[in-house]
N, C-alpha and C positions, 0 to 999 in steps of 0.2 A: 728601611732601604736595603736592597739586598748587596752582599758586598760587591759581588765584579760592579755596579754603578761605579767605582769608582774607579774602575779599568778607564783609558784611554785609547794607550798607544800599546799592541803587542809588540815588545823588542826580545825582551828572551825570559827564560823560564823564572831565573832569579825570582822576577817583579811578582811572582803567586805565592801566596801563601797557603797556607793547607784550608783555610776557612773561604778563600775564593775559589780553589782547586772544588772545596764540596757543595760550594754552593752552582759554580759550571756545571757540576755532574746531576744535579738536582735540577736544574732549569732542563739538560739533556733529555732527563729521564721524560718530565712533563709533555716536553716536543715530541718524545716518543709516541709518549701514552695517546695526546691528544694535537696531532701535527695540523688540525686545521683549525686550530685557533690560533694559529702563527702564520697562518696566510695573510699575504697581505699588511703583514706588520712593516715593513719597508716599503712601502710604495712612496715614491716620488723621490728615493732616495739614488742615489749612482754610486757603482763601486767603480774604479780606475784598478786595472792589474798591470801591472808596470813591472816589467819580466826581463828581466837583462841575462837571465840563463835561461838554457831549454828546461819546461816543464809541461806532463801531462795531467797527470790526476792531481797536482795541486794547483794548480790554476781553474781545471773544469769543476772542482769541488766547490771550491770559494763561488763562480760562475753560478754555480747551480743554486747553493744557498741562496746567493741572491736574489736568482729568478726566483724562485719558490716561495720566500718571503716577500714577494713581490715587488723587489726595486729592481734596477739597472746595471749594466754592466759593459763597461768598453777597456778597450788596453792594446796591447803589441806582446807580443809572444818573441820577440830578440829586439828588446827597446836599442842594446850596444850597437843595431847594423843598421835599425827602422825608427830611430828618432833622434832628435837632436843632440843625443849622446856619439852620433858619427860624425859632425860636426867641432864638437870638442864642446859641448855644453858638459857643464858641470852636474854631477847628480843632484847635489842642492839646489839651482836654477830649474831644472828637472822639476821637480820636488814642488815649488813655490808656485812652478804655470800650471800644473795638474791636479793641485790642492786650489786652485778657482774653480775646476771645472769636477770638481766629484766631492763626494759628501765623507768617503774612505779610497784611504790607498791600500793594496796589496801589493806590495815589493819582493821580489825575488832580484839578487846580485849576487855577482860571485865573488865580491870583496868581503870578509871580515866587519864587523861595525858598519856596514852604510845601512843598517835601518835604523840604528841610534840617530846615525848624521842625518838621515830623512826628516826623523822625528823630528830634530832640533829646530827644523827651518819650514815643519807642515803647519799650515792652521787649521786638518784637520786628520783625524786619524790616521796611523802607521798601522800596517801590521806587517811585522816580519814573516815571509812568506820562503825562507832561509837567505844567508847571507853567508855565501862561500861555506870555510869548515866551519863556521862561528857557533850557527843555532838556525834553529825549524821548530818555535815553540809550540805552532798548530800541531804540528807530526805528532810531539811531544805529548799534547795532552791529549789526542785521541789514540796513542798507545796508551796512557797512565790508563783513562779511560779503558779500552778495550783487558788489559789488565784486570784492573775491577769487575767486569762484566763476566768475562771467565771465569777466575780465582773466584769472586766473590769478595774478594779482600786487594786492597792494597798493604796493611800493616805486615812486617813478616816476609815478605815477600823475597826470595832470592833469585836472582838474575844475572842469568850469563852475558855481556855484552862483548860480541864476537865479529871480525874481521876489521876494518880501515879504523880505526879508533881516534886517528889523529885527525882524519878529515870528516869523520862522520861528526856532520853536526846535527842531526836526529839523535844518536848517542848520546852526545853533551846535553842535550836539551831534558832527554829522557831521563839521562843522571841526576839533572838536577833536580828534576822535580820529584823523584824518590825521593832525596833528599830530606824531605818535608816528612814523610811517612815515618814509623817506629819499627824498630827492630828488620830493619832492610840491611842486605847484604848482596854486595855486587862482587861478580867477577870478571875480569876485563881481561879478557884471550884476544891477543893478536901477535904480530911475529914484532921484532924491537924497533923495526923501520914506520911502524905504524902504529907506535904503543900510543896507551892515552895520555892526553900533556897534564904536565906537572899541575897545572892550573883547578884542576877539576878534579885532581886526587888529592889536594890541601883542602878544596870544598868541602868533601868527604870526610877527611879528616878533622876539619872545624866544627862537623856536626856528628862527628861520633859516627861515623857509617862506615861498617868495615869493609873493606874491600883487600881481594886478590889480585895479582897481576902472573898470569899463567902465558904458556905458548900452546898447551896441550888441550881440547874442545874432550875430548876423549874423554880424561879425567875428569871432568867438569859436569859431564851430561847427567848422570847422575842424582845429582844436590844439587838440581836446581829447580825450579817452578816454571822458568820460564828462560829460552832462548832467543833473543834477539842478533838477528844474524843481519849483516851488513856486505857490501859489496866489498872488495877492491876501487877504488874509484880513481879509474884511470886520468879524470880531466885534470885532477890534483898534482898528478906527477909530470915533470920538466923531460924526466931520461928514461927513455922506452924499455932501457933496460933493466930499469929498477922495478919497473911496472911488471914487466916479464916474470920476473924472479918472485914476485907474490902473488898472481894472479893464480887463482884457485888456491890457493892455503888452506883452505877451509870447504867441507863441503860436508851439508848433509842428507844424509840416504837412508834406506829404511834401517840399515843394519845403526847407525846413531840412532834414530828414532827408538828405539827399541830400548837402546843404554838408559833415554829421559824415564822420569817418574809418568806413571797413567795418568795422569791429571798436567801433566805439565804443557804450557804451548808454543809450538814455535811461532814466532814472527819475522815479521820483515819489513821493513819501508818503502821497499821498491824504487826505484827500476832494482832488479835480478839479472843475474849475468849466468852463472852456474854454483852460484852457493845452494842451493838445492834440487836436486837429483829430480829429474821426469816423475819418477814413481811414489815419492813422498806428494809431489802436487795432487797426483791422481789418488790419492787416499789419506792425506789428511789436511792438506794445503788451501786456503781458501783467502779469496782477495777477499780489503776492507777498503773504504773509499779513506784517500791520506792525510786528508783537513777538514778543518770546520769551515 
């Protein structure tokens, strides 16, 4: 039996281990190699996206998956203004009426924990589809993924993770699941108002994974393999003028691209604001779709 069988619910990256991390990546590949022997594998089945923040390519991805393996697919794109969550329904009551009427859920909320809480009260699948700063373990494993694809390797691998760090939960989730991998080394560039939280550099710490805490990208570009660059993310912040005061910190252009190693690549999660320069897109920048 292969191991994800015994996946359920995606809440956040913890729940992989390195033997389901490569067994995902081997089912990928197969899909690749031969994608119409996966037609049609979901028919008759319904996905519900249940989207309480604005999202575009991670909702129309999930969307698409599902048409193409052949099942269904319904939701609300601001469930907080367009469903009974305007009303003062609870997420969990949420959760109980929309697990009768679909075979999987897709949750997007801007709260912290409420795909845990989904979980706890769905009778049938979660998948966290991010939750506020918390996690996006989809994002997650199609960077580990796209990583591998490039490099060739995930072992070894060193990784800058640059800009919002507090709120990026693509970051957190990405972290984590390094984690799993050998001789990895992270360094986490941000200014101190958005450093990464304590929480996730004792992770690191419990599995031996060395990590930097830098302000300077500069320095960084160099010794690394890999650039993960993030927004500012303004919905996070209460005081416009805190927002002000970090927005663009970071930016990179052809004259950075140059500092990185030949082989090394930038990334991104998207949405972009201006962490990277018109000119870097037009020669070496290239979208990925952001979920399975």
């Amino acid at each position: 039996m292969a191991v994800t069988a015994k996946l359920r619910h995606v809440i956040e990256s913890q729940q992989f281990s390195r033997a389901v991390l490569e067994d995902l990546f081997a089912r990928t590949e197969e899909i690749k190699r031969e994608p119409h022997h996966f037609i049609g594998r979901l028919a008759g089945q319904v996905m519900a996206a249940l989207f309480y923040e604005p999202s575009t390519r991670t909702r129309f991805s999930f969307e698409a998956a599902m048409l193409r393996l052949g099942g269904q697919t319904m939701g609300t794109d601001n469930a907080r203004e367009f469903s009974s969550a305007a009303k003062g329904e609870t997420l969990e009551d949420s959760i109980r009426i929309v697990s009768g009427y679909a075979d999987v859920i897709v949750l997007r909320h801007s709260e912290e924990g409420a795909a845990r809480r989904a979980a706890a009260v769905s009778s049938v699948p979660i998948i966290n589809a991010g939750d506020g700063p918390g996690q996006h373990p989809t994002q997650a494993l199609l960077d580990l993924y796209t990583i591998r694809d490039e490099l060739g390797r995930i072992d070894g691998v060193r990784v800058a993770m640059v800009g919002d760090l507090a709120n990026g939960r693509t970051v957190r989730s990405l972290t984590y699941l390094l984690s799993k991998f050998k001789e990895i080394k992270v360094w986490f560039v941000a200014p101190p108002q958005v450093a990464m939280r304590p929480d996730l550099k004792a992770h690191l710490d419990e599995h031996q994974v060395p990590w930097i805490e830098t302000q300077d990208l500069e320095s960084v570009l160099p010794d690394v393999d890999v650039v993960y660059m993030t927004r500012i993310q303004k919905e996070r912040f209460t005081d416009p003028e805190a927002f002000n005061a970090l927005k663009g910190v970071y930016r990179i252009d052809t004259e950075a691209m140059g500092r990185m190693r030949k082989y090394a690549i930038l990334m991104h999660p998207l949405p972009r604001v201006d962490e990277i320069s018109p000119e870097v897109e037009r020669s070496w920048f290239r979208y990925e779709p952001t979920a399975w």
